[in-house]
C-alpha positions as CSV (number, residue, x, y, z in Angstrom):
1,X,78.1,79.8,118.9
2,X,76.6,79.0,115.5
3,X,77.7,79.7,112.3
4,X,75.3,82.6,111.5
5,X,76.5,84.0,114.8
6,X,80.1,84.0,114.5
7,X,80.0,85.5,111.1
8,X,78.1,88.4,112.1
9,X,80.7,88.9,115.2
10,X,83.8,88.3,112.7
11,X,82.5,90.6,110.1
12,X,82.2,93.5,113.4
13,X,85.6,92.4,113.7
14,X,86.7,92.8,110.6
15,X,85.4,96.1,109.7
16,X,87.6,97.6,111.2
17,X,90.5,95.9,109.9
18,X,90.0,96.0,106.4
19,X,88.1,92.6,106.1
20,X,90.9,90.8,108.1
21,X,90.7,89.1,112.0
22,X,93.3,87.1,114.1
23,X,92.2,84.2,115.6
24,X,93.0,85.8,119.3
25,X,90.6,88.6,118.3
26,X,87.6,86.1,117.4
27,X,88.5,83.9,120.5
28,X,87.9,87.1,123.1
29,X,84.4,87.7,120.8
30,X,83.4,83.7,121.9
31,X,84.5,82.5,118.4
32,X,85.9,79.2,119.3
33,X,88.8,77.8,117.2
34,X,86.9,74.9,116.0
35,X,84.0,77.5,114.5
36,X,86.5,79.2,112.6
37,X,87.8,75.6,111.0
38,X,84.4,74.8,110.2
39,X,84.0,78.5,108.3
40,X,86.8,78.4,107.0
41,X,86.0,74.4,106.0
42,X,83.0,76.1,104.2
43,X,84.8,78.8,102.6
44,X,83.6,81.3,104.4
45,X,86.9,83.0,105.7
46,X,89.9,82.3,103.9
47,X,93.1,81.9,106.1
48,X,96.1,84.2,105.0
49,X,98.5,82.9,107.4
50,X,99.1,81.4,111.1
51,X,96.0,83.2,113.1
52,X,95.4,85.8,110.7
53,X,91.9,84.8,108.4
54,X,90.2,87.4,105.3
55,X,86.0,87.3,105.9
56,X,84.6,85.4,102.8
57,X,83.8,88.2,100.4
58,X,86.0,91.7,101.2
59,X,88.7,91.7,98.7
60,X,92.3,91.1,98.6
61,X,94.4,94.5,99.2
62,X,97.5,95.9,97.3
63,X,99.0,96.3,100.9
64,X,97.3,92.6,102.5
65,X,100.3,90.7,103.5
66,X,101.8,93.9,105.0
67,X,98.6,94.3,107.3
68,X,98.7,90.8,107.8
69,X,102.2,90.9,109.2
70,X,101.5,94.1,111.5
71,X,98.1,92.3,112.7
72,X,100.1,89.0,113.8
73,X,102.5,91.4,116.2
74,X,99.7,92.3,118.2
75,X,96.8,89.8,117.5
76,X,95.2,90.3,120.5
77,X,94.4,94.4,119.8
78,X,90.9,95.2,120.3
79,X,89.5,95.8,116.9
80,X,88.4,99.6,116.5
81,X,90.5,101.1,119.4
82,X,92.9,103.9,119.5
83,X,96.4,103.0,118.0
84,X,98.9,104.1,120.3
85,X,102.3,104.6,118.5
86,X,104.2,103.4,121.6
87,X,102.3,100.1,122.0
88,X,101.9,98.9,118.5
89,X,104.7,97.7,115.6
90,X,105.7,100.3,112.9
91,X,106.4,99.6,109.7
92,X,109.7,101.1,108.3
93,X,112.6,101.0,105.6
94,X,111.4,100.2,102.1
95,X,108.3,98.5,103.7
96,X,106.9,102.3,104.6
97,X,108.1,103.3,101.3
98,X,106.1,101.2,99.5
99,X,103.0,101.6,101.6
100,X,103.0,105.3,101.2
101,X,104.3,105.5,97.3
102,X,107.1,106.6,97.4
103,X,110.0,105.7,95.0
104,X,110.7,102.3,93.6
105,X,111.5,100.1,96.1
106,X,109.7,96.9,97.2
107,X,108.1,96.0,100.5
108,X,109.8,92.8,101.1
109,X,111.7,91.7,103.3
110,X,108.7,93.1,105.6
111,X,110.3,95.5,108.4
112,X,108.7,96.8,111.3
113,X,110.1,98.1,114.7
114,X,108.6,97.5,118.3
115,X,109.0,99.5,121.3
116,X,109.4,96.1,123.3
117,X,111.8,93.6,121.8
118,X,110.1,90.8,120.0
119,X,111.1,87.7,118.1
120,X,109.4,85.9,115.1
121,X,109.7,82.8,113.2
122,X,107.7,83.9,110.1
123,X,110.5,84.0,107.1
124,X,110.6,87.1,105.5
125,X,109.8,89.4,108.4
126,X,112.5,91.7,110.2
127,X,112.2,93.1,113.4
128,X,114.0,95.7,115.1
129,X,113.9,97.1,118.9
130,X,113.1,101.1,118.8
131,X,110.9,103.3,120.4
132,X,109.7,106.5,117.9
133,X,108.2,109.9,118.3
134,X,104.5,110.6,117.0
135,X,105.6,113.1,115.1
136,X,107.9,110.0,113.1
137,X,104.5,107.9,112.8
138,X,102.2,108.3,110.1
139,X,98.8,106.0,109.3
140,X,98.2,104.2,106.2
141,X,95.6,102.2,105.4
142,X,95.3,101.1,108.9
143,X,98.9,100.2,109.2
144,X,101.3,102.4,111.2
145,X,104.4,103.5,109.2
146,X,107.3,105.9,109.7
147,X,106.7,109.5,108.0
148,X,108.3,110.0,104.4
149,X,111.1,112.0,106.1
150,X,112.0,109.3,108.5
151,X,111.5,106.8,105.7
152,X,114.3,108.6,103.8
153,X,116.6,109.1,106.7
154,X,116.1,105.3,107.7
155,X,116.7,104.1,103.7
156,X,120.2,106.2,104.0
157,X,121.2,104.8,107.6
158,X,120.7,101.3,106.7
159,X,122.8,101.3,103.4
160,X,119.7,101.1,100.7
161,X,121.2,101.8,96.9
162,X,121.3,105.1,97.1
163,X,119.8,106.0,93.8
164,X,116.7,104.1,95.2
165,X,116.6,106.3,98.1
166,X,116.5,109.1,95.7
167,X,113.7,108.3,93.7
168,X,111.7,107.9,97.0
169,X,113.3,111.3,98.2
170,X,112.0,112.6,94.3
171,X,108.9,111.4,95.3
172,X,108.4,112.8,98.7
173,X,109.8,115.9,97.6
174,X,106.7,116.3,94.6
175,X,103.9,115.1,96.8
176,X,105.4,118.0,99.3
177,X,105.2,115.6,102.0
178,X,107.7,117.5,104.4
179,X,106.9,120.1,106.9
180,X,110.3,121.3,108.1
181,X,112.5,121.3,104.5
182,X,115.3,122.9,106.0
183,X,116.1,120.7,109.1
184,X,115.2,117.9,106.3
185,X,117.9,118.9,103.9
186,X,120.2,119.6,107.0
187,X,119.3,116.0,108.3
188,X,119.5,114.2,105.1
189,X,123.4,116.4,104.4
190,X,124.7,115.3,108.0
191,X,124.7,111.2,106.5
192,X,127.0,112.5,103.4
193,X,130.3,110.6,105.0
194,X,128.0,107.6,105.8
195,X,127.4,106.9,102.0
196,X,131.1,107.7,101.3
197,X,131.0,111.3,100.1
198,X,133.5,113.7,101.5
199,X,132.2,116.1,104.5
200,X,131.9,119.0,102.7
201,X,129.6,117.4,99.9
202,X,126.3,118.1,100.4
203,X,124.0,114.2,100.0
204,X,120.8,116.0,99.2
205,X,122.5,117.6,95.9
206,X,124.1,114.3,95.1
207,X,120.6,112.8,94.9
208,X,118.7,115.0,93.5
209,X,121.6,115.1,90.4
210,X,121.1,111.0,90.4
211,X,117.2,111.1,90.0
212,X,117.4,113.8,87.5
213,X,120.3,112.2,85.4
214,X,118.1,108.8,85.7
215,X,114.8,110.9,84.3
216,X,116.8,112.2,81.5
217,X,118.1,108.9,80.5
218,X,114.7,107.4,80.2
219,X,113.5,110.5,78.6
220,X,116.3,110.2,75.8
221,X,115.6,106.2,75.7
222,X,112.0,106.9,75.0
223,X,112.7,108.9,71.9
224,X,115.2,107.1,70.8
């Protein structure tokens, strides 16, 4: 394939990811491995990591080396097809968090969960076995990422700075990203003995009484 060729087939590619391609996807197009050294030779894709290449021109991304994590778990998806929850890694913990917004958390380390248990030697990348609901599953930016409540509930169970979790629970909260409030609240209360509060305290108080304590603070340090 010549060069004029495989550009036009990686940039089809690449539409629909964003700008980005994995080497397996451009091998199934007929973009042999030694066309995409040559391009890249050239500087006509740039390479973000092992089998994961940007097309020469789209831009860099706030959320690029999450997407170019969740592309290398399945580098082989056909580019443009439906994403089916069940089949494809899930981006969760702080890593959703940051993707949608919420709070002030980072992304890193980058955490996803698989329905099928999978291994990686990329530093920096966590992966977990666990099959999720739909409903738990929400898109952004082409990446799949658990929904703002499960985001919360998942920051609590794995033992996340609690006042950290409340600012992305102030944050979902104001955006009204929650359907069912009341089995949310009831959800969020049922963890207060897992953060070390006694059984009858209610979690969802506690951290809404942190965020606002930590707004009024910066408030007061501002006029000060």
């Amino acid at each position: 394939m010549n060069i004029k060729t495989a550009l036009k087939t990686l940039n089809g590619i690449s539409s629909h990811q964003r700008g980005l391609f994995t080497t397996a996807q451009a091998y199934r197009a007929g973009v042999e491995r030694y066309v995409l050294s040559r391009l890249e030779k050239e500087e006509l894709i740039d390479r973000l990591a092992k089998g994961v290449y940007r097309i020469g021109g789209a831009p860099s991304l706030r959320e690029e080396e999450v997407l170019v994590a969740w592309l290398s778990l399945n580098p082989a998806r056909e580019p443009g097809a439906h994403i089916d929850p069940a089949n494809e890694p899930v981006a969760t913990g702080a890593t959703a968090a940051w993707l949608q917004h919420l709070g002030e958390v980072g992304p890193a380390p980058l955490e996803f969960c698989t329905a099928d248990r999978k291994q990686t030697q990329r530093k920096g990348l966590k992966l977990r076995k666990r099959r999720l609901n739909d409903k738990d599953v929400v898109r952004i930016g082409g990446i799949l990422a658990t929904s703002p409540a499960k985001t919360v509930l998942d920051l609590i169970d794995s033992g996340e700075d609690i006042s950290l979790v409340a600012s992305v629970l102030h944050d979902v909260l104001d955006k009204k990203l929650i359907v069912n409030e009341n089995t949310f609240f009831e959800e969020i209360n049922s963890r207060s003995i897992k953060v070390g509060l006694p059984k009858s305290s209610s979690l969802y108080d506690w951290m809404m009484g942190a965020r606002q304590k930590k707004c009024s603070t910066a408030q007061n340090n501002l006029i000060e």
